[in-house]
C-alpha positions in Angstrom: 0.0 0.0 0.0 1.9 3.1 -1.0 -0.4 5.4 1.3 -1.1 5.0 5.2 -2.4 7.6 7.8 -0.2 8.4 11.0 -3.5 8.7 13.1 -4.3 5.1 12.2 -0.4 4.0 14.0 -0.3 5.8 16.7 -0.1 3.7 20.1 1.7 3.6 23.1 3.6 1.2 25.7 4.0 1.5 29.6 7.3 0.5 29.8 9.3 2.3 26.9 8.4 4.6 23.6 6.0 3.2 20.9 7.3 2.6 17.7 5.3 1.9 14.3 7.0 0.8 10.9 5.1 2.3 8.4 7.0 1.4 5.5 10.9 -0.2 4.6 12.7 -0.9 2.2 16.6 -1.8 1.3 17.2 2.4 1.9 14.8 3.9 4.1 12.5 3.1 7.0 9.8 5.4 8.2 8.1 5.4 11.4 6.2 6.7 14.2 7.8 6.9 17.9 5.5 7.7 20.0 6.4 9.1 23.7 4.0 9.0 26.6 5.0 11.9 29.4 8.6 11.3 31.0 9.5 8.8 28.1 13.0 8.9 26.9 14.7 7.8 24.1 18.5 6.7 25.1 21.0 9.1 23.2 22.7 7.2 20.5 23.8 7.2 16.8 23.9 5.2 13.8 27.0 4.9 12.5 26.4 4.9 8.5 22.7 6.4 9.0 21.2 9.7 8.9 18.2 9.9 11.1 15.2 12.6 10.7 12.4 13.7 13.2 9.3 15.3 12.8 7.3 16.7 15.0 3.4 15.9 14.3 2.2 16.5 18.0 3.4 17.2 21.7 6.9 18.8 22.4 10.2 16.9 22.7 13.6 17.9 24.1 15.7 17.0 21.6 19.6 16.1 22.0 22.0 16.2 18.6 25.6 16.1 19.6 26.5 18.5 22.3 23.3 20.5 21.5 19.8 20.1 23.4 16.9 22.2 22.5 12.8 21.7 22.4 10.8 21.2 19.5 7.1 20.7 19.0 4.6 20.4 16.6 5.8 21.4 12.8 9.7 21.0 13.8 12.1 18.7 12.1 15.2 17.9 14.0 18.5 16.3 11.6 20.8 13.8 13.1 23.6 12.9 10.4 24.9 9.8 10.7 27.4 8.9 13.4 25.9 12.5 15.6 24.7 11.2 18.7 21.0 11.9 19.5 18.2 11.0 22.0 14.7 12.4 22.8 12.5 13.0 26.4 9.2 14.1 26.6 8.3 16.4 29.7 4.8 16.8 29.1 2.1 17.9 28.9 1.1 15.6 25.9 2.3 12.6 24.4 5.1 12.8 21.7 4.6 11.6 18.0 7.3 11.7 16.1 7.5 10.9 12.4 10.9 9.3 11.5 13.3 8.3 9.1 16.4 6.3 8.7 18.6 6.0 6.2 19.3 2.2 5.2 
């Protein structure tokens, strides 16, 4: 299917960020990670990937290398490859992130 709609993947997990493949293929994957309050992603890189985020709801403080910053709504945040990166969500909403990796 060469269309899908983000409301329709959205979800969430007690225990650690919500992720959603919504398509892949030999030099890209795109997904949703979804962040309930207080949720972090880890910081850490991929080597031989660059790695996008975009902000479709909530606000995220974002880390790219020695950089942290917020971002909500509308934002897209870059992480070339081998750039350590991570995301937290402090509230008030949850996080929904669209993302791609590079294959």
């Amino acid at each position: 299917m060469p269309s899908k709609r983000i409301a329709d993947h959205v979800g969430s997990r007690p225990d650690k960020p919500f992720k959603s493949t919504l398509f892949e293929s030999s030099r890209l994957l795109l997904g949703l990670n979804c962040l309930e309050i207080g949720q972090i992603q880890a910081v850490h890189d991929h080597a031989h990937a660059d790695k996008f985020y975009a902000v479709q709801s909530g606000t995220g403080t974002f880390t790219v290398g020695s950089e942290q910053f917020h971002a909500s709504a509308g934002d897209v945040i870059w992480a070339p490859a081998g750039i350590p990166h991570g995301v937290s969500n402090p509230g008030p909403d949850r996080l929904v992130l669209l993302v791609g990796i590079t294959q």
